[in-house]
NUVEXNU-824229 format. One line per 4 residues: number of its first residue (from 1); their letters; for each residue x, y, z of N, C-alpha, C, CB. Coordinates in nm, 2 decimals. Glycine has a CB too. Example, Ala and Ser with C-alpha at 12.3 -4.5 7.8 and 13.67 -1.06 7.14 Angstrom:
BEGIN
1) AS) 1.32 -0.57 0.78 1.23 -0.45 0.78 1.32 -0.33 0.78 1.13 -0.45 0.90; 1.28 -0.22 0.71 1.37 -0.11 0.71 1.29 0.00 0.79 1.41 -0.06 0.57
//
This chain:
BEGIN
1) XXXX) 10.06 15.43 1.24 10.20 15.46 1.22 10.22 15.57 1.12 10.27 15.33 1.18; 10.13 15.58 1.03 10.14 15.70 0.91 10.11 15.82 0.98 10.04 15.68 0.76; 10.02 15.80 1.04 10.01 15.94 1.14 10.15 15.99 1.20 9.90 15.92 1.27; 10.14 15.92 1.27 10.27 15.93 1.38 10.43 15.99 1.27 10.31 15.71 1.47
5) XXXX) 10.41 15.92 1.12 10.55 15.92 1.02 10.49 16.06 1.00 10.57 15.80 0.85; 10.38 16.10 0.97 10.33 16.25 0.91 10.37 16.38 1.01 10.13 16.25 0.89; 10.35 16.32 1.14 10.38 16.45 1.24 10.49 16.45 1.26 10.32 16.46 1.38; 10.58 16.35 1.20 10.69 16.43 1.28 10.80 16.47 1.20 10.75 16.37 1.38
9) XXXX) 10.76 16.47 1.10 10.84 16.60 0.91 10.84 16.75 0.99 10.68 16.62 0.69; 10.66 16.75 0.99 10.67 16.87 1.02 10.69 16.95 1.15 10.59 16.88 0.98; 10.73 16.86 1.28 10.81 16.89 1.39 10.97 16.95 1.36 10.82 16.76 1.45; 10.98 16.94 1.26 11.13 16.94 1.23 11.15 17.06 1.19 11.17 16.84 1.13
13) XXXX) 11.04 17.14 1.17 10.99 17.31 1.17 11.01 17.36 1.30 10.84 17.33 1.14; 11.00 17.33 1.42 10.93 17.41 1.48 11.08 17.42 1.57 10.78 17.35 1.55; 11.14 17.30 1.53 11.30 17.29 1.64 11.38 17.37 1.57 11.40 17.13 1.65; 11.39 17.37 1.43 11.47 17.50 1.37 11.45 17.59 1.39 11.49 17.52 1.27
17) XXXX) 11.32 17.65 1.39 11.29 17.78 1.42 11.39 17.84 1.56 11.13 17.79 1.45; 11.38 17.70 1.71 11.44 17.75 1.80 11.58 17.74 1.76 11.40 17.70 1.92; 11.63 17.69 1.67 11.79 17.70 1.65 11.82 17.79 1.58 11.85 17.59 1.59; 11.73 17.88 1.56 11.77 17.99 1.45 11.76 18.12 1.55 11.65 18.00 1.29
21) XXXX) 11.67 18.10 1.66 11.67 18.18 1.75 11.75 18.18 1.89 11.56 18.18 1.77; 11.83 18.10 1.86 11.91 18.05 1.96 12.07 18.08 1.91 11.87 17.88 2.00; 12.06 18.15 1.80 12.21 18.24 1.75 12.24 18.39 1.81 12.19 18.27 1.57; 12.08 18.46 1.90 12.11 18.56 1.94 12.22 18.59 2.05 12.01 18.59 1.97
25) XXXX) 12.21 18.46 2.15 12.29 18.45 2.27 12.45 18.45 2.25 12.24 18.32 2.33; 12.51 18.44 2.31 12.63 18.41 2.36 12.75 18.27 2.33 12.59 18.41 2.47; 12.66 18.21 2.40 12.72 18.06 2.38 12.62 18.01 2.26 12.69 17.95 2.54; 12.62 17.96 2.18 12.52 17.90 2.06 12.57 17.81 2.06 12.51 17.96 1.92
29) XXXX) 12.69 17.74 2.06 12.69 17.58 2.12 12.62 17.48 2.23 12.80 17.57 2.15; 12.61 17.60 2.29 12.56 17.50 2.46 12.40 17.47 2.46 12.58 17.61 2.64; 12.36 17.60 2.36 12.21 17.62 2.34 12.17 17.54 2.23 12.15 17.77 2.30; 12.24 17.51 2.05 12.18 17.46 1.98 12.21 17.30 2.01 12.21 17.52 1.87
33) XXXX) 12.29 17.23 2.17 12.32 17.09 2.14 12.19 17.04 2.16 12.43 17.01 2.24; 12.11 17.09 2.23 12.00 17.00 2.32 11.88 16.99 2.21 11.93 17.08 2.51; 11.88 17.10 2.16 11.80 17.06 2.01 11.83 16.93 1.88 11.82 17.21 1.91; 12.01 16.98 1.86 12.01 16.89 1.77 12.00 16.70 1.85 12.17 16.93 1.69
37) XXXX) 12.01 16.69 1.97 11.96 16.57 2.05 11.78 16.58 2.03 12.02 16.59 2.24; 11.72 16.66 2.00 11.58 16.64 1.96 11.57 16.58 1.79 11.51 16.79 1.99; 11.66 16.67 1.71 11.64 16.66 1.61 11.66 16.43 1.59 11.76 16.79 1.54; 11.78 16.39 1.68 11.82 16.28 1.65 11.73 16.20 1.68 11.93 16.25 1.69
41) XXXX) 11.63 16.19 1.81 11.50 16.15 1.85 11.41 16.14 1.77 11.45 16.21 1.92; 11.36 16.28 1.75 11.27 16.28 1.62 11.29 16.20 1.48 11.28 16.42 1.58; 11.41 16.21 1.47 11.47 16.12 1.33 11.43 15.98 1.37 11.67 16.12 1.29; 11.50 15.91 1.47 11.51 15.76 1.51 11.34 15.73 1.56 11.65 15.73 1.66
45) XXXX) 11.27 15.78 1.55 11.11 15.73 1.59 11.10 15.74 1.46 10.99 15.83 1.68; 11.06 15.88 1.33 11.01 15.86 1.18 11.06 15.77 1.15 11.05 15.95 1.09; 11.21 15.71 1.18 11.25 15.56 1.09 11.20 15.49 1.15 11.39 15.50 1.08; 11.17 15.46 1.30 11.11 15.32 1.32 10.95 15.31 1.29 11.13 15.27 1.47
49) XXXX) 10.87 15.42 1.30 10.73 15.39 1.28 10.74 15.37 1.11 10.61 15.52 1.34; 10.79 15.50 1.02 10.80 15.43 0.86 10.82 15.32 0.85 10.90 15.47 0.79; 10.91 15.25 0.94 10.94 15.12 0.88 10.83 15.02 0.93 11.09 15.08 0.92; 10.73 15.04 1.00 10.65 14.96 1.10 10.54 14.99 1.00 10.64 15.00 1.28
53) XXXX) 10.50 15.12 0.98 10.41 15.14 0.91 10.38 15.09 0.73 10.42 15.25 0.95; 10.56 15.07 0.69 10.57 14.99 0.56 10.54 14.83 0.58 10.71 15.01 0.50; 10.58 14.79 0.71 10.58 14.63 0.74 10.44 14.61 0.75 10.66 14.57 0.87; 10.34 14.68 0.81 10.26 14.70 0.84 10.13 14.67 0.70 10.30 14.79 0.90
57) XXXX) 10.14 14.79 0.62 10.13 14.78 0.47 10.16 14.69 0.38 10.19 14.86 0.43; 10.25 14.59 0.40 10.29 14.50 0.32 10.24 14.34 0.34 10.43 14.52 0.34; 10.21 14.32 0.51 10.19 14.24 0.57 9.98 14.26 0.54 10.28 14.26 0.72; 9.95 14.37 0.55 9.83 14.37 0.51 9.79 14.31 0.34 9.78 14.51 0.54
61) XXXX) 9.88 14.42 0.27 9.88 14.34 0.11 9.88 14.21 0.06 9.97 14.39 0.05; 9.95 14.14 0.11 9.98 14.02 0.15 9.83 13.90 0.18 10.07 14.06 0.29; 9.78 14.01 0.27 9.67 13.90 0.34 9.54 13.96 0.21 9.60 13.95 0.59; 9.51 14.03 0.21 9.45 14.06 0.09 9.47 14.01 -0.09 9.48 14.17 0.11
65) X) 9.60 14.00 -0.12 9.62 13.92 -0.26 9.59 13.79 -0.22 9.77 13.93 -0.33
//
């Protein structure tokens, strides 16, 4: 799960870049929606594995003390 929390900060690079390149066009609304719908994906997985991966962490500490 810390893997999975680690990769996807830095995903969050690679979608801006296309939203910064996606100001050349015309419409820039129609182009930057389907990203920021990635961006909200991306967000709602980092919270659930963080939080799986803290429960996770805690539940181990636990069996160990």
């Amino acid at each position: 799960m810390s893997i999975v929390t680690g990769l996807g900060l830095p995903s969050f690079v690679f979608i801006f870049g296309d939203i910064i390149n996606s100001f050349a066009g015309n419409d820039i609304l129609e182009a930057v929606r389907p990203m920021c719908l990635e961006f909200v994906i991306i967000g709602i997985a980092i919270w659930i594995t963080s939080y799986l991966y803290y429960a996770l962490l805690v539940s181990m500490a636990e069996r160990v003390g």
